[in-house]
N, C-alpha and C positions, 0 to 999 in steps of 0.2 A: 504493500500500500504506500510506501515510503515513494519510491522510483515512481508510481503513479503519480504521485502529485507531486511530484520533480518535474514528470512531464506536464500534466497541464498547466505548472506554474510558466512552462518554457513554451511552451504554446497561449499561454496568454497572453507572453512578454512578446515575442513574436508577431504576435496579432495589434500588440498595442505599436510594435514599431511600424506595421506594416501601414496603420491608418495615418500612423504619421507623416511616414513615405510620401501616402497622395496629398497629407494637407502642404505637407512641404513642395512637395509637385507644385503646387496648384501654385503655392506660393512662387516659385521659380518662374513657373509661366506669364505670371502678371507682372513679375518684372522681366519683362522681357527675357525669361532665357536666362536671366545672370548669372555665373555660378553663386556656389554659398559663399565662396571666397574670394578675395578682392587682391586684384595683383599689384597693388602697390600700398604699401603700411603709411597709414596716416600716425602726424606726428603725434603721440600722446596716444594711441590704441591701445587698447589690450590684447595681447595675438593668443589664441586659444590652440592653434591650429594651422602648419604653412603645410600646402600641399602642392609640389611642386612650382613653390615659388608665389603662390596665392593664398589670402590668408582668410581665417576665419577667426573674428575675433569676437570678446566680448558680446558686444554691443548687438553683433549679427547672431550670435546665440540665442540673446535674449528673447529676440522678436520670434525664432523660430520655437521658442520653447513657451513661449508665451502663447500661439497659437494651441497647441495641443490641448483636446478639452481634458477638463480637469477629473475626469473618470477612468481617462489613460495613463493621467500623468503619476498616480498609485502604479501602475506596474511597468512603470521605466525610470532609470537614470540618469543623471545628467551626462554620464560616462556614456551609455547607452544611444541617447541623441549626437551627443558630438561624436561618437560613430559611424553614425547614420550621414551626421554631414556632410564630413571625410569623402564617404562614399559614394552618396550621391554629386561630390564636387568631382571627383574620379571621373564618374559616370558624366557628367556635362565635360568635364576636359576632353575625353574622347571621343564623344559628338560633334566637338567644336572638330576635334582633328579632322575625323573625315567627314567633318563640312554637313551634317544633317541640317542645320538650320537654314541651308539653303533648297532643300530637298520640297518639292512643291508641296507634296501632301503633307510630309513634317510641319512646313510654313504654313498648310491653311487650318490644320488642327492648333496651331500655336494661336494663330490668328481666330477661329472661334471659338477655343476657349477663354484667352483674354476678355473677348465680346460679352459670352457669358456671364465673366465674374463682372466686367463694367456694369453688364443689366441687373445684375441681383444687388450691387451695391449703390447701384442707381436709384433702385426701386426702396432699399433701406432707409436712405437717406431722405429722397423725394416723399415715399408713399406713408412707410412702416412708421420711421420717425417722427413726421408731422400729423398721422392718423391718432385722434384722443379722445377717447369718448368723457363725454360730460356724468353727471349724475343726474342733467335732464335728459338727456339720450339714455339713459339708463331707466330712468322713471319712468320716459313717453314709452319704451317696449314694454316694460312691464303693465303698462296698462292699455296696452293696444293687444297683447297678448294675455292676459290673465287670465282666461280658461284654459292656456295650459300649464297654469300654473294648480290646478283647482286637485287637492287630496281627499278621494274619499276616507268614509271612515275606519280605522288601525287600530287593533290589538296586541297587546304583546303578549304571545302564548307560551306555553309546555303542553309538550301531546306525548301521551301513549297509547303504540300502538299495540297491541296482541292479534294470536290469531283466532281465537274464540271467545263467545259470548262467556263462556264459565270463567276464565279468566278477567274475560274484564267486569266481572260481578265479583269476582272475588277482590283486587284492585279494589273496587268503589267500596266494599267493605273496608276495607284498610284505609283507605283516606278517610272514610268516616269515624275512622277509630283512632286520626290524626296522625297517622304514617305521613314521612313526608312523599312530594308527589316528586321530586326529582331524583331522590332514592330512590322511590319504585321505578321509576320509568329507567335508570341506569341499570336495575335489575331486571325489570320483568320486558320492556320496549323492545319489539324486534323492525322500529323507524331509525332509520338514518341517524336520527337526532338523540339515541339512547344515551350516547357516550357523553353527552352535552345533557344528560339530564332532562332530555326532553324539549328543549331550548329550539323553541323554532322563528323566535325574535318578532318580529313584527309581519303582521298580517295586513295586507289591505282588503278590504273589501268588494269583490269582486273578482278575488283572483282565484279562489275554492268553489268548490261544489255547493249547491244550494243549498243540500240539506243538514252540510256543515256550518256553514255559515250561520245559517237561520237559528242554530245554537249558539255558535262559539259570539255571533253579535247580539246576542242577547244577553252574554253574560255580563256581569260588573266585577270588577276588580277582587279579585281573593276567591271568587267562586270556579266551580268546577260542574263540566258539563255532564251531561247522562250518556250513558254507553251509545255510539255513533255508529250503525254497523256501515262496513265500506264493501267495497271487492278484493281491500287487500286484507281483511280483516276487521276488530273494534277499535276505536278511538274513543282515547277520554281526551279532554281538551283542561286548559287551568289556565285564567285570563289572569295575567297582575297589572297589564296596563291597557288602557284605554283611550284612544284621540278620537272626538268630531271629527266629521268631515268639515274642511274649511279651503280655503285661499293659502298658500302660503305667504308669509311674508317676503318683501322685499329684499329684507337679508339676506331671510335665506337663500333666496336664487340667486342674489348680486352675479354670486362670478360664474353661474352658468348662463346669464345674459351677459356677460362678457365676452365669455367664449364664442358666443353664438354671433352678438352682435359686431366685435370687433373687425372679423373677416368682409362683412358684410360691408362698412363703411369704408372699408383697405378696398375691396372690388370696385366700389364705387366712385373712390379717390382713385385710383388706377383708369376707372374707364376717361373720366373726367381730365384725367393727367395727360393721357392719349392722347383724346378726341381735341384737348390743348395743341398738343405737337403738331398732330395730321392738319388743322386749320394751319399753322402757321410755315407747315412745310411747303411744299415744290413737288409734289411727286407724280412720276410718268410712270406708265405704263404701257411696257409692247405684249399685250396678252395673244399677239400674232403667232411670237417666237418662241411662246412653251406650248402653243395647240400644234407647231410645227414637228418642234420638237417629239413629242408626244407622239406625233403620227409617224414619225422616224422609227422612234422605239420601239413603235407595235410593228412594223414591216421587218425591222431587225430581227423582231422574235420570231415572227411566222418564219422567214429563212433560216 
């Protein structure tokens, strides 16, 4: 068991480098291609790392260790990433050598992904950052929506369940004789919920069988219902809490009308952001040259 988890400790560590690999990627890409290391030492740097004459220093560590989210950063070292730099600097030296960044497809993947990371931090910036909901935009959905906010009526129960009536007559004797009802049900319950003492936590109304219900919502708090026969057996039921149906409060929903609402207002700031651009751009269109095209590629294919 030891060597086991030697190994998935080394397959984790592994896995944590590997995402670092692409966030550093990514990172290399937006700056154009640069290596991690800089070939010429600025005065006053801290050198961490010359590779081949190119260095990686402090400063450049930091940025790349500061990207790594912080769930990764438990199963790696700092030893660990400045490994990784090394390496990946390695690995761009020898690109440079035979010349891939001139390589077309090299350069047009370089070129959209750049594009990519400009729109997602364009869109942070422009859409995410300046999108904020009020606690009147919060008010007016809740009360434009309040029916789905509407809880029928909840019980908080314990159930046992047995599989014959002789049992659960014998049970009701015992609770009548002030046995507790979570003991029994740990002992005699062959429901899910035995182990839990019978603990089936809150019920809403409506989501059981009628002619449970029309017991277990009858009861009031301390009391315990009459033998319930089912298909899977008898149920006794034992109500300790009770809620109306009501409204929820504001509160309580707040931050699932966050959730809900705040994407809602980002789409909208996005369309709005757009439909800004598109007015104030210039754009043409040859929808001639991709029907042509198109009709190229399907004669291609039949040949």
């Amino acid at each position: 068991m030891k060597g086991e988890s030697s190994l998935i400790k080394k397959l984790n560590k592994n896995f944590a480098l590997f995402i670092f690999a692409v966030i550093f990627s990514i990172f290399l890409i937006f700056n154009c291609m640069q290596p991690a290391a800089q070939s010429q030492q600025e005065e006053g740097t801290n050198i961490l790392a010359t590779i081949n004459k190119e260095i990686i220093t402090l400063e450049n560590f930091e940025q790349y260790w500061d990207m790594i989210p912080e769930n990764y950063k438990v199963q790696l070292s700092k030893e660990d990433v400045l490994e990784q730099l090394i390496t990946q600097t390695l690995l761009i030296q020898k690109a440079d050598e035979i010349d891939l960044r001139n390589d077309p497809e090299v350069a047009f993947q370089i070129k959209n992904t750049i594009e990519q990371i400009l729109i997602q931090y364009l869109l942070e910036k422009e859409i995410v950052d300046k999108t904020i909901l009020t606690d009147d935009d919060i008010q007016s959905y809740y009360e434009e929506n309040k029916e789905d906010y509407w809880q029928e009526e909840e019980v908080y129960a314990f159930d046992i369940l047995v599989e014959n009536e002789e049992q659960a007559s014998e049970i009701k004797q015992q609770l009548a004789q002030g046995q507790d009802f979570v003991t029994l049900a740990k002992e005699k319950s062959i429901a899910s919920s035995a182990s839990a003492g019978g603990d089936i936590g809150f019920v809403r109304k409506g989501t059981l069988m009628a002619d449970i219900e029309d017991q277990l919502f009858a009861l009031n708090p301390g009391e315990t219902s009459e033998i319930i026969p089912v298909e899977q057996g008898f149920h006794i039921f034992k109500v300790v809490e009770k809620n109306p149906s009501r409204y929820l409060e504001l509160a309580e929903v707040k931050e699932d009308i966050e959730y809900q609402l705040l994407p809602q207002k980002q789409q909208e700031a996005f369309d709005q952001f757009l439909e800004n651009l598109e007015a104030q751009a210039v754009i043409e269109k040859n929808m001639t040259l991709i029907q042509e095209a198109g009709e190229t590629g399907e004669i291609e294919k039949e040949e």
